[in-house]
C-alpha positions in Angstrom: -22.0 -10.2 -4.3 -22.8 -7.7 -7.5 -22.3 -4.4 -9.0 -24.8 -2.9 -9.2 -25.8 0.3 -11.5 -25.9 2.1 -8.4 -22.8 1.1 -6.7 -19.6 3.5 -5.6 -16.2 1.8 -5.8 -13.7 3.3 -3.7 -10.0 2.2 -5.5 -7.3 1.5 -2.7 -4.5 2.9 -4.6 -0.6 3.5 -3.8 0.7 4.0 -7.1 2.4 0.0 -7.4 2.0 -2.9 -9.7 -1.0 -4.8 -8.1 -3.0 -1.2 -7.4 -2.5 0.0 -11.2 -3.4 -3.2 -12.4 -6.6 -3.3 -10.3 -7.4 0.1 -11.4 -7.2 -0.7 -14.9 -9.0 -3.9 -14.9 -12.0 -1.7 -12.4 -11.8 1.2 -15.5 -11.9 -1.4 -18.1 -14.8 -3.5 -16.6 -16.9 -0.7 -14.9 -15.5 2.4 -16.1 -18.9 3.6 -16.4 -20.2 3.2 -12.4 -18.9 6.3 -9.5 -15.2 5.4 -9.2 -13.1 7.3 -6.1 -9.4 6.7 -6.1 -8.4 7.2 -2.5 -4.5 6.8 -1.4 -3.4 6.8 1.8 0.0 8.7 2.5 1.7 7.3 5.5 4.5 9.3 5.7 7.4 7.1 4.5 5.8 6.7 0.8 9.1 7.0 -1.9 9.6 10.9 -2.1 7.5 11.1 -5.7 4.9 8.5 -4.7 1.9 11.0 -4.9 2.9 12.2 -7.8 3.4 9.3 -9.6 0.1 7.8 -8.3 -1.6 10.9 -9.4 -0.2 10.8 -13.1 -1.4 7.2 -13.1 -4.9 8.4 -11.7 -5.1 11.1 -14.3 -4.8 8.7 -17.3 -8.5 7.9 -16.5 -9.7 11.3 -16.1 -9.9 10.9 -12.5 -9.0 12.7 -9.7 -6.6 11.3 -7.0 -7.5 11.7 -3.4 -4.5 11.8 -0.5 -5.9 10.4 2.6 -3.2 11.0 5.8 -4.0 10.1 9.3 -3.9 14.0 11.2 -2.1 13.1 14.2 0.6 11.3 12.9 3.3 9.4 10.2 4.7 6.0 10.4 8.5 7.5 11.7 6.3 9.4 14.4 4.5 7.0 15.4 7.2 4.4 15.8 9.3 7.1 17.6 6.2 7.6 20.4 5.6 4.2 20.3 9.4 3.5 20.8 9.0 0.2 18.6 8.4 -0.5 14.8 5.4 -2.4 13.9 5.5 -6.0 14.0 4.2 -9.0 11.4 1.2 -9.8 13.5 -1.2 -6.8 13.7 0.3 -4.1 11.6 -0.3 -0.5 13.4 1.3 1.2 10.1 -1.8 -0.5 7.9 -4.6 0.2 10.4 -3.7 3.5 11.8 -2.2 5.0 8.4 -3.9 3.3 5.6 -7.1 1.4 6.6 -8.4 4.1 9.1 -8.0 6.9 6.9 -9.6 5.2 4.1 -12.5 4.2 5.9 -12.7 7.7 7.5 -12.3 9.2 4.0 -15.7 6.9 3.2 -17.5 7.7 5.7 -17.3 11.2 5.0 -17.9 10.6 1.2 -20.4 7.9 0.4 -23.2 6.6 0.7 -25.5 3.7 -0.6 -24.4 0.6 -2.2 -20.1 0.8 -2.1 -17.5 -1.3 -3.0 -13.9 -0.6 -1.7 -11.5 -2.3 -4.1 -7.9 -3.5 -2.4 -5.2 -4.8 -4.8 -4.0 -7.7 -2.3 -2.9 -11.0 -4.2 -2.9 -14.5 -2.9 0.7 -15.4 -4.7 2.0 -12.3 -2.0 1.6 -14.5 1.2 -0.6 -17.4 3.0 -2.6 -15.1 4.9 -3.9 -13.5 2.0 -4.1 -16.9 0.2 -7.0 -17.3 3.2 -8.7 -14.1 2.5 -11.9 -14.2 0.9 -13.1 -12.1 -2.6 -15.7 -10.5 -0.9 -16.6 -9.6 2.5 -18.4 -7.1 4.4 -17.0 -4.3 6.2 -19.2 -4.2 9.5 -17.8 -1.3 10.9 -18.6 1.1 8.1 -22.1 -0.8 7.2 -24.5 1.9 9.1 -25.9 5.3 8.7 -26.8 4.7 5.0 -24.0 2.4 3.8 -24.0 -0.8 2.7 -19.8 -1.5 2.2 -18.3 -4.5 0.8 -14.4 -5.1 1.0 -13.9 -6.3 -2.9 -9.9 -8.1 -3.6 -10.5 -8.0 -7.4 -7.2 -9.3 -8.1 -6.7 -11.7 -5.9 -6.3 -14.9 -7.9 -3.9 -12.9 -10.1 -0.3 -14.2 -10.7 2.5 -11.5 -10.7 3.3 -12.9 -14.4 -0.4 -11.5 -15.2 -0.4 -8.3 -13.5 3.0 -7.3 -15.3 1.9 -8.6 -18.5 -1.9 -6.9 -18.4 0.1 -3.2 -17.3 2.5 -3.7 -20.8 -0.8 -4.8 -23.2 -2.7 -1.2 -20.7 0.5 1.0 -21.7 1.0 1.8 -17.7 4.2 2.2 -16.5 6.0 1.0 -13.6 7.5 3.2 -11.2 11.6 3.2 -11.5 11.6 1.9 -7.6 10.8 -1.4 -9.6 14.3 -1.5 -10.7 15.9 -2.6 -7.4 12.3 -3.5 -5.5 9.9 -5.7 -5.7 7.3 -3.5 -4.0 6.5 -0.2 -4.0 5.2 0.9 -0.7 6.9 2.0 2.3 10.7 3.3 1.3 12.2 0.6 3.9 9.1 -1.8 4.8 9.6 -3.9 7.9 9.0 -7.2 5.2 12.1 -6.2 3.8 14.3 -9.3 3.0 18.3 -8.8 3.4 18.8 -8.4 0.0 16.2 -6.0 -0.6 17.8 -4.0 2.2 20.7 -4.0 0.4 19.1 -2.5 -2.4 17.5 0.6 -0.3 21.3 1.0 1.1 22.3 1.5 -2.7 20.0 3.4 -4.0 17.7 5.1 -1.0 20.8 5.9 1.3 18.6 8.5 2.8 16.4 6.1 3.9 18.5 3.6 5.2 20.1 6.4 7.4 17.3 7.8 9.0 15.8 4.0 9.9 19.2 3.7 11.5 19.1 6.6 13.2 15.8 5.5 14.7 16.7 2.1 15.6 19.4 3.4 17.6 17.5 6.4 19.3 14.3 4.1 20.4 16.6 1.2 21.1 14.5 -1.5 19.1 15.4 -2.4 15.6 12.9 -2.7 12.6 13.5 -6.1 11.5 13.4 -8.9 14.1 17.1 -10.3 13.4 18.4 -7.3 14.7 19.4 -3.8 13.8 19.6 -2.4 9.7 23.3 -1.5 10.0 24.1 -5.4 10.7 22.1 -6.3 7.7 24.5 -4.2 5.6 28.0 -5.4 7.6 27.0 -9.0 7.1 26.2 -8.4 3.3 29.4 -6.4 2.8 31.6 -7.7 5.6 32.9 -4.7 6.4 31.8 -1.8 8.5 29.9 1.1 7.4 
C-alpha cells in the first residue's frame, strides 16, 4: 500500500502519547499531502482533553476536528444499556470513536484516503495480530477508496517517548499518575491505576461508583470500584 500525491490522511487523534507521536512522524514524513485531524469526544475524555489535543494540533497549523456521536456519551450509554462495556467487542470504541470517525469521513472525503490510528503492538496481543494496512470495506464506496494505516505499530513505548522529547511535544500532566490518556476511568484499568484516579480524579471515581451502584453491574469484572479502593487501603471509604 502507497501514498500517493493525491492521498487524504485522516489523523485518529485523542491528544496521548502514541496519537502525538503518530501525528508528528505523519507531519514530518508527509507534511506536505491533505492532512485532517479528527478526535472523537466520547464523553468521559479528562475535563481539558480537547483543549489540550487542540493546542497540540495547532503546533502544525492545523485545525482540530471534534467528532461526538449525537445521540449519546459513554456514561449514557452505559446507564441505558444498564452495563459497562466489556473486553470483547467494545461498544464505547465503535459507537463513540470508530462510527463517528467514519461518519466524519464520509461526509468529508473523497478519493484515495488514508485513516491513520496510533495503535501499538507492545499495548496488547490482539493488536500484536493486526496488520499495517488494511482496507476499510464499509467506507470503500461512492468515490472512496479507504485504507486503515497503524503507522506506529511496531513502535516501542521507549521510542514514542523518546521521538516526542527530540519533536519538543509535551505530555499531558494525566501522564503523571497514568499510563494512558483516554477515558478518565477506562474499563482496562488495573488496581493500581484505579488507585491513582481515586487520588487524583476523585470526581471520577465517584461518579463511576455512583453508576455501578444505580445499574447494579460494576465496571471492572472483579467486582465493584469501591472494593478496589477498600482492598488497596484496607479500610472503608
Amino acid at each position: 500500500m502507497n501514498i500517493t500525491p493525491d492521498t487524504t490522511i485522516v489523523v485518529n487523534f485523542s491528544g496521548g502519547k502514541d496519537s502525538s507521536a503518530m501525528l508528528a512522524h505523519i507531519m514530518e514524513h508527509y507534511g506536505g499531502h491533505r492532512i485532517h485531524v479528527v478526535m472523537a469526544d466520547t464523553g468521559w475524555e479528562h475535563t481539558d482533553a480537547v483543549d489540550w489535543s487542540r493546542s497540540i494540533v495547532e503546533r502544525y497549523g492545523l485545525p482540530l476536528h471534534v467528532v461526538r456521536n449525537p445521540n449519546k456519551t459513554f456514561l449514557t450509554m452505559v446507564e441505558k444499556r444498564r452495563m459497562f462495556p466489556g473486553m470483547g467487542p467494545r461498544q464505547c470504541t465503535s459507537d463513540l470513536k470508530r462510527g463517528p470517525i467514519q461518519t466524519w469521513i464520509r461526509r468529508n472525503c473523497t478519493g484515495h484516503i488514508v485513516n491513520a490510528v496510533g495503535l501499538r503492538a507492545e499495548e496488547s496481543s490482539s493488536r500484536a495480530k493486526r496488520l499495517e494496512w488494511s482496507r476499510i470495506d464499509v467506507l470503500s464506496k461512492k468515490g472512496r477508496d479507504v485504507w486503515e494505516w497503524l503507522p506506529i505499530l511496531h513502535w516501542k513505548e521507549a521510542r514514542v517517548r523518546a521521538y516526542l522529547m527530540e519533536k519538543g511535544i509535551p505530555l499531558h500532566p494525566v501522564y503523571e499518575y497514568l499510563n494512558r490518556f483516554s477515558c478518565r476511568i477506562c474499563i482496562y484499568h488495573g488496581k493500581k491505576d484505579t488507585q491513582s484516579v481515586y487520588e487524583n480524579d476523585r470526581e471520577a471515581f465517584e461518579i463511576i461508583a455512583a453508576l455501578e451502584k444505580k445499574i447494579g453491574h460494576t465496571i471492572f469484572m472483579d467486582g465493584a470500584i469501591e472494593s478496589r479502593i477498600n482492598t488497596l487501603f484496607n479500610n472503608k471509604i
